[in-house]
C-alpha positions in Angstrom: 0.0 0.0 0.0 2.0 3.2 -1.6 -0.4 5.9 0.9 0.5 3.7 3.8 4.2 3.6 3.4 3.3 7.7 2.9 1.6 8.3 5.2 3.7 6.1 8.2 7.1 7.9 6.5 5.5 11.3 6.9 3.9 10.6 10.5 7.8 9.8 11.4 9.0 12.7 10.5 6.2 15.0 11.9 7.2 12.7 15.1 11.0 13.6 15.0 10.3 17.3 14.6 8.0 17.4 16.9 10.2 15.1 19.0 13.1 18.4 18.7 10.5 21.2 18.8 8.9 19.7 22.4 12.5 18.8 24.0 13.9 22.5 23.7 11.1 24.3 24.1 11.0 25.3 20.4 7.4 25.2 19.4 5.5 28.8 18.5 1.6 29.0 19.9 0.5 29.7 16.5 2.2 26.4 15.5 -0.2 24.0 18.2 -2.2 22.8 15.1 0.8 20.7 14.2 -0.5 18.6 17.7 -3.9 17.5 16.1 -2.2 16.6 12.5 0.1 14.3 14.8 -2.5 12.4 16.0 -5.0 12.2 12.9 -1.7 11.0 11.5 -1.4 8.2 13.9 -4.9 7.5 13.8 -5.2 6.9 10.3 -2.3 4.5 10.6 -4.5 2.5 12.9 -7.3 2.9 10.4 -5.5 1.7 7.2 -3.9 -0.8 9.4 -7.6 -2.6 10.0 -7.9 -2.2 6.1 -5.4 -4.5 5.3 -5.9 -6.5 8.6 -9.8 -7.3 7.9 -10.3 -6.1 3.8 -12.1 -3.1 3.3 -16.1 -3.8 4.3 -14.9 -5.0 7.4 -12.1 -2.5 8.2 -13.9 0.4 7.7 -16.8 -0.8 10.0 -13.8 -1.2 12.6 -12.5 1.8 12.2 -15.8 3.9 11.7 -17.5 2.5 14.5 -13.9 3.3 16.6 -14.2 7.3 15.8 -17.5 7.3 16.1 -18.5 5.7 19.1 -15.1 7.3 20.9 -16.7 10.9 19.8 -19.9 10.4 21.2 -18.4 8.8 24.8 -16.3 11.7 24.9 -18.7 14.3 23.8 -21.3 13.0 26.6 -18.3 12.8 28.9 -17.0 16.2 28.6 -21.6 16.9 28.2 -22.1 15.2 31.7 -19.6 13.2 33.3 -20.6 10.0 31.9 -18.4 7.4 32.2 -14.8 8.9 32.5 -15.8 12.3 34.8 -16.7 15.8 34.9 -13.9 17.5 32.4 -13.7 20.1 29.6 -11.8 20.6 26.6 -10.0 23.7 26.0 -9.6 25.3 22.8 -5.6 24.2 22.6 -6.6 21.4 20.5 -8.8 22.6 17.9 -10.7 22.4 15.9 -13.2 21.3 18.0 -17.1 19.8 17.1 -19.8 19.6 19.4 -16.8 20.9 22.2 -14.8 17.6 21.1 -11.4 18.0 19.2 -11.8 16.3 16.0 -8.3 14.8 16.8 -9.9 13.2 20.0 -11.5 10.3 17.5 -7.8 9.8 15.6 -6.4 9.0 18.6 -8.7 6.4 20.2 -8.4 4.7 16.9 -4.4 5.1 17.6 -5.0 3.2 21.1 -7.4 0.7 20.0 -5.2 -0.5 17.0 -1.4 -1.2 18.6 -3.3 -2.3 22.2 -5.3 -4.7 19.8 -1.8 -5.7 17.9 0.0 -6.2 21.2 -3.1 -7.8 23.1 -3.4 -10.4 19.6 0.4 -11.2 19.9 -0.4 -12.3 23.0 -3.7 -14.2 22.9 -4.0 -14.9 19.3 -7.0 -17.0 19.2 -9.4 -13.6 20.6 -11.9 -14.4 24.1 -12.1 -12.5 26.8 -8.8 -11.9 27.7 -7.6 -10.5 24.6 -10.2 -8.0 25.2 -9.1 -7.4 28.7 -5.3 -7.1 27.7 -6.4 -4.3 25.1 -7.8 -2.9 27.9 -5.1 -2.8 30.0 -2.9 -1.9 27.1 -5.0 1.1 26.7 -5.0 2.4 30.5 -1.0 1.8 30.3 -0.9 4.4 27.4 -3.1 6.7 29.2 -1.8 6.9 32.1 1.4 9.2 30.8 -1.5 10.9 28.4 -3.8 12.2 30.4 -1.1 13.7 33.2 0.7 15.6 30.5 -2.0 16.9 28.5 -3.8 18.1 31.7 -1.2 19.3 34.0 1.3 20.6 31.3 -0.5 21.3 28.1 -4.0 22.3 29.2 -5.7 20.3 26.7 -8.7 19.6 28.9 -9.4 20.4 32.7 -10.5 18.2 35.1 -13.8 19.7 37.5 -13.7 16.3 39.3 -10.0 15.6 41.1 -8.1 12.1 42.2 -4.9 11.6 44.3 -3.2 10.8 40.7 -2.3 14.1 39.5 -5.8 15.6 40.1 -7.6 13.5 37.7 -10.3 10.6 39.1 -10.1 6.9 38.9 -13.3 6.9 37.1 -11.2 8.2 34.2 -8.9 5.3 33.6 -12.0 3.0 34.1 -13.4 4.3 31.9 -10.5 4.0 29.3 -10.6 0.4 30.3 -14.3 -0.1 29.8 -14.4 1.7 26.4 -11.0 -0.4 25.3 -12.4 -3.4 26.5 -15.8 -3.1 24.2 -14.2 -2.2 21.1 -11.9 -4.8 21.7 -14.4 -7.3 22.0 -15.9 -5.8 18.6 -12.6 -6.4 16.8 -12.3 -10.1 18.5 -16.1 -11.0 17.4 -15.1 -9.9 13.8 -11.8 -12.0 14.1 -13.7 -15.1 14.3 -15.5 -14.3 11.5 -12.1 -13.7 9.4 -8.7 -15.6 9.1 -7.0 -14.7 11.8 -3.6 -15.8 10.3 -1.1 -12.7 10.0 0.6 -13.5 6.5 2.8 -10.5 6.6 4.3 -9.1 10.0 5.3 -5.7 8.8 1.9 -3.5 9.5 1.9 -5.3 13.2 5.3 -4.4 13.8 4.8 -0.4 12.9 1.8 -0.5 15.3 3.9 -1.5 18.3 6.1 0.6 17.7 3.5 3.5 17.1 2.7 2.1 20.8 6.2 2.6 22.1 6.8 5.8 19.8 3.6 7.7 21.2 4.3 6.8 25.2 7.9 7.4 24.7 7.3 11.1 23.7 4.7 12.2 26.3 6.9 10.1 28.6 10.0 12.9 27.3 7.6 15.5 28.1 6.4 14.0 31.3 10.2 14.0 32.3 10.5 17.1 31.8 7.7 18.7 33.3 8.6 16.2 36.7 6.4 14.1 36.2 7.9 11.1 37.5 5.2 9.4 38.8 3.5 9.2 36.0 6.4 8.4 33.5 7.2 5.4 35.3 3.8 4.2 35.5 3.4 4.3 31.6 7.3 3.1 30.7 7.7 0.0 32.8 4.6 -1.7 32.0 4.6 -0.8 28.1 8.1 -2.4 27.9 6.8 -5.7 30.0 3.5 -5.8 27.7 5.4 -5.1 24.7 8.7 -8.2 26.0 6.1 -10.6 26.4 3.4 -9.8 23.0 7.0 -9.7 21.4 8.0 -13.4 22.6 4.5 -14.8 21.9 4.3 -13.4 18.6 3.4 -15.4 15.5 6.0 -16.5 13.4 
């Protein structure tokens, strides 16, 4: 796929700027768009990846019913609380629809796609605890995400608090129980599709979109002092990743 192979080259190279820009302080305020057209990036890998991963009919209903249903939890969320707690976005990540940042859909379908890879390497034949490891994969990722784009960059403010870093548990349940149902979408289509991987190479760039995306708000975690929370994403994405890397097909 030539637009894949585009897209993934240009997505690295948005990342390595960015990467520079971020470490030394380099990036303008009239240059914070560049944020949302990192993640649609990384979304849309995750999108094409289910394209070639289930065909077209199939991957498209993945990844429509990903960026949909993520947009409408989060708009009732940041509407009423439901399900994650009482936050707001801000309007540091525009554009915004309904109060939700477009990008917000792009990167759930980010999460769901290299936490499915990871959780498949791992329990290749789908049930419950492929769903639950996607899960898990998922809260892992957000809990360097949600610190840093709260505390340092303001993308969303939290009116209900939590001993982690002001934000409450009911937030990384939530990521859990949202993970967990998409996940369990993805396994009941598996069964209905081969679930033999004949080539590795799209897997493979979506772990390391995993490792790239945690490893860069980790950088920014580090240097904003958030310790806490850059340890709590870092150590168990390398265990999760060690073991879905052992277990992997070959």
């Amino acid at each position: 796929m030539k637009w894949e192979q585009r897209i993934y080259r240009l997505f690295l190279l948005w990342y390595a700027i960015g990467i520079i820009l971020l470490a030394f302080d380099l990036l303008p305020p009239w240059l914070e768009w560049a944020n949302a057209v990192f993640l649609i990036l990384a979304g849309t890998l995750g999108f094409m990846y289910f394209l070639r991963r289930f065909g077209k009919p199939a991957g498209i209903m993945i990844g429509s019913t990903i960026f949909l249903a993520t947009f409408v939890i989060e708009w009732a969320g940041a509407s009423s609380g439901f399900l994650f707690g009482s936050y707001d976005y801000t309007d540091r990540f525009a554009p915004n629809l309904f109060g939700v940042p477009i990008a917000i859909g792009f990167a759930w379908l980010m999460v769901i796609s290299t936490s499915h890879v990871l959780a498949r390497w791992i329990f290749p034949t789908g049930t419950f605890a492929y769903a639950a490891t996607g899960g898990i994969g998922a809260v892992i990722m957000d809990l360097i995400i949600d610190p840093v784009a709260y505390q340092l960059k303001s993308y969303w403010i939290w009116e209900d608090t939590g001993w982690y870093y002001g934000i409450p548990w009911t937030n990384f349940f939530g990521w859990f129980a949202v993970s967990f149902v998409l996940h369990l979408l993805i396994d009941w289509i598996m069964r209905r599709k081969s679930m033999t991987i004949t080539d590795e190479t799209p897997e493979r760039r979506l772990v390391l979109l995993y490792l790239l995306m945690i490893s860069m708000f980790a950088m920014l975690g580090a240097l904003g002092g958030l310790w806490l929370a850059v340890a709590a994403s870092i150590i168990p994405a390398l265990l999760l990743v060690a073991v879905a890397w052992k277990r992997r097909p070959l």
